[in-house]
C-alpha positions as CSV (number, residue, x, y, z in Angstrom):
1,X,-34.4,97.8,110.9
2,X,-32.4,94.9,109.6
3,X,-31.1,96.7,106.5
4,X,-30.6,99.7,108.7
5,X,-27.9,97.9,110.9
6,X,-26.5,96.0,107.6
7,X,-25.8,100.0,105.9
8,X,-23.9,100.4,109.0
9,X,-21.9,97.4,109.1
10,X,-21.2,97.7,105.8
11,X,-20.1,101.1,106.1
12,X,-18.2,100.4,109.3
13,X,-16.3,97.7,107.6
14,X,-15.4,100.2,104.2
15,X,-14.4,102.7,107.1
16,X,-12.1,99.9,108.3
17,X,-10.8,98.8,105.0
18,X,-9.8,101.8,103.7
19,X,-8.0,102.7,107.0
20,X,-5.9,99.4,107.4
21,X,-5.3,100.3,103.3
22,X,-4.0,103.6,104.3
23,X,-1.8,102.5,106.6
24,X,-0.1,99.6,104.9
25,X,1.0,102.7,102.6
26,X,1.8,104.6,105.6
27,X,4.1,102.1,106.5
28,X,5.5,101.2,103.5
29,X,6.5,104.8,103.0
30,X,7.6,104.9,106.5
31,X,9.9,101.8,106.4
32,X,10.8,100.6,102.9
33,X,10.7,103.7,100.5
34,X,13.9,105.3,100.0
35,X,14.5,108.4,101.9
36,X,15.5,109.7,104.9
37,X,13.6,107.9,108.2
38,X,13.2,110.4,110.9
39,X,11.2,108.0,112.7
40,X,14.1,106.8,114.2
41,X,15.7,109.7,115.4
42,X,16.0,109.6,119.3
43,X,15.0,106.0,119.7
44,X,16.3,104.6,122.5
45,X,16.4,101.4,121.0
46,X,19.1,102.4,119.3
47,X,20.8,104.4,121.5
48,X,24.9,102.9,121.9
49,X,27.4,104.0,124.6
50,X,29.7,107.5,123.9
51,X,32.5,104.8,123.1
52,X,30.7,103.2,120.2
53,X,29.9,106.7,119.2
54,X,33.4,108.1,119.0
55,X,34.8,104.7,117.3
56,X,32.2,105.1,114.9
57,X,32.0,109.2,114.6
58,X,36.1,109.8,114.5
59,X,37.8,106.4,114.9
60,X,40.8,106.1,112.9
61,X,39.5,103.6,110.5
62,X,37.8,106.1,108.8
63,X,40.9,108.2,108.3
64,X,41.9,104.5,106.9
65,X,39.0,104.3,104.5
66,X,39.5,108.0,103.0
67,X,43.4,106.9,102.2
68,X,42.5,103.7,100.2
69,X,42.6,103.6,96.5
70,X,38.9,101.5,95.8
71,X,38.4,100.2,92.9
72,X,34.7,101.2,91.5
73,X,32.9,98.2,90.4
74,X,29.3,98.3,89.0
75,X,26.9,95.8,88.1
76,X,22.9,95.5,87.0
77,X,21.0,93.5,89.4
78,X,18.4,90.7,88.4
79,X,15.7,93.1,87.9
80,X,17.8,96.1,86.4
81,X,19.3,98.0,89.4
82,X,22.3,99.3,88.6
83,X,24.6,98.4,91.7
84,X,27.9,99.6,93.3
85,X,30.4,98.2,95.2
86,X,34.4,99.0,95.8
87,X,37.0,96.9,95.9
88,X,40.7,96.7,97.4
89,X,43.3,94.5,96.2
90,X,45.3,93.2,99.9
91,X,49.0,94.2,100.0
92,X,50.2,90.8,99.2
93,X,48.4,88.5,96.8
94,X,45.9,86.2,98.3
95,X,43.3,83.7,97.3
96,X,41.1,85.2,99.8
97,X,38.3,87.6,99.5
98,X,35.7,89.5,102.3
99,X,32.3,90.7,101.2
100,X,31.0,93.2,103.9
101,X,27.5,94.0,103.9
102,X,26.3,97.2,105.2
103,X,23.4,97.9,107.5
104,X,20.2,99.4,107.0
105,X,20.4,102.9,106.0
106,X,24.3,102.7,105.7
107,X,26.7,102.1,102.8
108,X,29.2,100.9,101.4
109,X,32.4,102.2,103.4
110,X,31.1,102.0,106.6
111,X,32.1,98.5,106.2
112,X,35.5,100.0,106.4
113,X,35.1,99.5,110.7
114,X,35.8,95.9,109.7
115,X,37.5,96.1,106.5
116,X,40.6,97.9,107.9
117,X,41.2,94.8,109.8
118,X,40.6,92.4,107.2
119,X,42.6,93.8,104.7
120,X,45.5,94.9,106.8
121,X,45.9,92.3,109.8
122,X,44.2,89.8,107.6
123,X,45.7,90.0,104.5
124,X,42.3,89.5,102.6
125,X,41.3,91.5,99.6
126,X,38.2,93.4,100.4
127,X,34.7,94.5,98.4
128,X,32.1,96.5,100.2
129,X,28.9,96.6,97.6
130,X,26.1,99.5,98.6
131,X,23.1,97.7,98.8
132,X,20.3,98.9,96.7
133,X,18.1,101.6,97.9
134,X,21.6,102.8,99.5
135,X,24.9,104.6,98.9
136,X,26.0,105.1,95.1
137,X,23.4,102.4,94.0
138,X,20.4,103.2,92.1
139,X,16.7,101.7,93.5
140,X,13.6,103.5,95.1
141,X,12.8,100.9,98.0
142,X,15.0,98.9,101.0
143,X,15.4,95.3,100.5
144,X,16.0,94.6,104.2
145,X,18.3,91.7,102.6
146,X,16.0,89.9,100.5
147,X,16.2,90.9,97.2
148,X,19.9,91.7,98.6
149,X,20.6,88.0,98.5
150,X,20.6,87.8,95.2
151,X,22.8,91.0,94.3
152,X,25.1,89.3,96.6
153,X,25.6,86.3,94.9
154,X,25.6,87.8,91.6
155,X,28.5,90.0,93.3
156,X,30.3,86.7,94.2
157,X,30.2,85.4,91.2
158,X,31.7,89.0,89.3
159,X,34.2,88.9,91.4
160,X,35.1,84.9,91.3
161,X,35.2,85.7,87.4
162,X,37.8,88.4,88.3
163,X,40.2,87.0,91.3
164,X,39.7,83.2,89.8
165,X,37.6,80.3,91.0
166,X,39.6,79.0,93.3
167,X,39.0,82.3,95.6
168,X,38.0,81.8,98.9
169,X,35.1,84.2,100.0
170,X,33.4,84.9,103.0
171,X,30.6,86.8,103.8
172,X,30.5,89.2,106.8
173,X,27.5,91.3,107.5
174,X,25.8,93.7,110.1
175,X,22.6,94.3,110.8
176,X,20.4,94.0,108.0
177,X,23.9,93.3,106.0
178,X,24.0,90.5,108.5
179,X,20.4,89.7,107.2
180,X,21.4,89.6,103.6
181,X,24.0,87.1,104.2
182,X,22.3,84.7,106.3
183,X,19.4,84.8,103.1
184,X,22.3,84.4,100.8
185,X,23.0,81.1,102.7
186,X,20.9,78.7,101.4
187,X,20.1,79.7,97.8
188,X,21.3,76.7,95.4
189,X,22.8,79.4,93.3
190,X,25.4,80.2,96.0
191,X,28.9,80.0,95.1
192,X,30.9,76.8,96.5
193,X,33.9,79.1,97.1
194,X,31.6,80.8,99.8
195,X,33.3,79.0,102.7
196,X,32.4,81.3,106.0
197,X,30.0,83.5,107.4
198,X,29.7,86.2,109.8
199,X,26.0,87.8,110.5
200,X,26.5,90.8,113.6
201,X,23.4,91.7,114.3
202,X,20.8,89.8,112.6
203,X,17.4,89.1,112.7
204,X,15.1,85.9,111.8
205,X,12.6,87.6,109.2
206,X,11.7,90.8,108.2
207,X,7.7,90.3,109.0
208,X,8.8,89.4,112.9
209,X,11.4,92.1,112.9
210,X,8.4,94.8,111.7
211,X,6.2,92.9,114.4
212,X,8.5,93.5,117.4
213,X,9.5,96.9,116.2
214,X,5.4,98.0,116.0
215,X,4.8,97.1,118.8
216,X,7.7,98.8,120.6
217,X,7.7,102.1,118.5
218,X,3.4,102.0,118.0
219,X,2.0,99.9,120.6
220,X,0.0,98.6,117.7
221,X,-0.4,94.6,116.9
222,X,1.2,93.4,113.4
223,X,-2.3,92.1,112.0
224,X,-3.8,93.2,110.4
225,X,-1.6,96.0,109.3
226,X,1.2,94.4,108.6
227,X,-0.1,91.9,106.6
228,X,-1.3,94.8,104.2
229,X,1.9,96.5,104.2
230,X,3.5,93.5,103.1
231,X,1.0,93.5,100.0
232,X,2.2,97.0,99.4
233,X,5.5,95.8,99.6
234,X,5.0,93.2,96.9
235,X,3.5,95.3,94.7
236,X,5.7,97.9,94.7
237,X,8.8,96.6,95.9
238,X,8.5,93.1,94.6
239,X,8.9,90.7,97.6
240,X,6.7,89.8,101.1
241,X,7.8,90.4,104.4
242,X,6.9,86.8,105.5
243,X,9.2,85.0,102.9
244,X,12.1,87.5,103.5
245,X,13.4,84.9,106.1
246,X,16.7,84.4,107.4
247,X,15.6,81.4,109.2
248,X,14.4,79.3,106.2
249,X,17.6,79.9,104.3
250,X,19.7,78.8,107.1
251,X,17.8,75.8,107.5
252,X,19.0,74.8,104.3
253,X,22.6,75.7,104.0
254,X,25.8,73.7,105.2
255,X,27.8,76.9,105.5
256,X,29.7,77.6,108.8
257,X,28.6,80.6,110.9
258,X,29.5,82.7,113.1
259,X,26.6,84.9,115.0
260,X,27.3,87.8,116.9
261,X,24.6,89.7,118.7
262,X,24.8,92.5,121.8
263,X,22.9,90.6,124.8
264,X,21.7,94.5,125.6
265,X,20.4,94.7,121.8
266,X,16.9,96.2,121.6
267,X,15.9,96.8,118.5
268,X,17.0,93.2,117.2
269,X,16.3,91.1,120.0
270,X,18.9,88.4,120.8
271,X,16.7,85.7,121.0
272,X,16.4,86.0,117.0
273,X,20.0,85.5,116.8
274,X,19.5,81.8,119.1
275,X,16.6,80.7,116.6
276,X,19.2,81.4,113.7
277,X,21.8,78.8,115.4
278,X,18.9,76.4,116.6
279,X,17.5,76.4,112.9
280,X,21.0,76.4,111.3
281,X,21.6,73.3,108.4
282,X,25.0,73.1,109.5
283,X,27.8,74.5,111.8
284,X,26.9,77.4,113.4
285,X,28.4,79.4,116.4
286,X,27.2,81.9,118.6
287,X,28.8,84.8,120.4
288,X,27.0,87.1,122.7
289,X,28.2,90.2,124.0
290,X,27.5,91.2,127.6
291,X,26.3,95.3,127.4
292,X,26.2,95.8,123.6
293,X,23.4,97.6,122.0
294,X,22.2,96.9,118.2
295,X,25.6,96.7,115.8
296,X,28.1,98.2,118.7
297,X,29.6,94.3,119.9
298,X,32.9,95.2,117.5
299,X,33.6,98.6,119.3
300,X,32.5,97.3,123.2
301,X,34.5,94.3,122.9
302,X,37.4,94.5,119.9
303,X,40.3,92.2,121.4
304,X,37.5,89.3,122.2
305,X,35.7,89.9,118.5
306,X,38.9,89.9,116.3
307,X,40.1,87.1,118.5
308,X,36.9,84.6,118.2
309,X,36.9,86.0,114.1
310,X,40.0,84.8,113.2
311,X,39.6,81.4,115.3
312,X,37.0,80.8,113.0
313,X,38.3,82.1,110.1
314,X,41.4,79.2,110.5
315,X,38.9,76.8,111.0
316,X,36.7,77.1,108.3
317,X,38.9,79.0,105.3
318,X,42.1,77.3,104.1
């Protein structure tokens, strides 16, 4: 009778095994393989108001973006990935420079929302890199900004070779973008000339992100599924989802910030972007946005944005 009810937990526990297997792969393919994600199609959580929707559909910075002259530039990441970005020279020569970082999903020129008003208001020269997994850029998987770190310094230092080293850069991303520059922050291979950062949008860590999102989209807890997913993700995409971490790279940079996140943000919650400023190494600044969904905080409240940006910007980039 014992070795009868042993065959069955044994069998029970395959069962089990091979399931949770299963779905780390279901997941992976869901979330981190390139390719379209119809998963989030109609998800509230990322609904934003018809404003946000016009400004980002037809707003006139797109008409902007389709009249610049980029430059092309291409690089191989790291591990081989052959990257691109584009670059615009400002009107007048400057010693400053903007890297936008683009969201999940996006690319490159969608940075353009906040590039028209770097490069024309501003007066900075502009480069907007397509992540890998995105755009023009080669790669099979999403780096939800951690491998993206590391493209983004190497991108730094490309374009320090080109404009000179005494350049002035900052880094502003959104969403995940804002993810990839907060993980940029505290890598010791980070360029001094990196003297500012704006992260819109961001969140602490990609395995906590996946956790709150689970259990939102799939009423499902994040072990042990997660857990698996992530050791699909190494395998096949090269990094973990616990030590993709915004938070342990901010703890260890002296970089000013500046963190923007929609207090009506759903599927980042806001409360990641408070642990970023609580765990920050150095400065860091926090603007909330009163009615502002995921990514829409430039769109619901422009005048108030541009006006805290450049604030900062004089403060922290001379």
């Amino acid at each position: 009778m014992r070795k009868h009810w042993k065959k069955i937990v044994v069998a029970v526990a395959g069962v089990l095994v091979v399931a949770d297997i299963g779905a780390g792969i279901f997941f992976y393919n869901l979330a981190i393989k390139r390719g379209p994600k119809d998963f989030l199609e109609g998800n509230s959580d990322l609904e934003v108001s018809q404003e946000t929707m016009d400004e980002l559909l037809e707003g006139k910075w797109r008409q902007w973006v389709r009249g610049q002259d980029f430059e092309e530039l291409s690089m191989k990441s790291r591990d081989g990935i052959e990257l691109r970005g584009y670059y615009l020279a400002a009107k007048k020569p400057t010693d400053k420079l903007v890297i936008l970082t683009h969201g999940y999903l996006g690319h490159a020129k969608q940075m353009g929302l906040y590039g028209q008003y770097y490069h024309d208001v501003l007066g900075y020269n502009i480069f907007m890199p397509d992540a890998r997994g995105h755009g023009d850029s080669a790669g099979d998987y999403y780096g939800f900004g951690w491998p993206d770190r590391l493209d983004l310094i190497d991108w730094t230092k490309k374009l320090l070779e080109r404009d000179g080293a005494d350049t002035k850069v900052v880094y502003h991303g959104l969403s995940m973008g804002a993810a990839t520059v907060l993980m940029a922050s505290g890598e010791k291979d980070l360029p001094k000339a990196v003297k500012a950062i704006i992260a819109d949008s961001p969140y602490t860590d990609v395995y906590n992100l996946f956790a709150y999102q689970m259990k939102r989209m799939y009423h499902l807890p994040a072990f042990p599924v997660l857990d698996t997913t992530s050791v699909v993700t190494n395998m096949r995409a090269g990094y973990r989802l616990r030590e993709a971490s915004a938070l342990k790279e901010v703890e260890r940079s002296d970089v000013p910030m500046l963190i923007i996140h929609g207090k009506a943000d759903t599927f980042v919650p806001t409360r990641m972007a408070q642990e970023l400023q609580d765990h920050a190494g150095g400065k860091a600044e926090l603007m909330l946005i009163d009615d502002a969904n995921h990514g829409e905080g430039y769109v619901k409240e422009k005048a108030r944005y541009q006006k805290r940006l450049e604030k900062f910007l004089r403060e922290n980039v001379q």
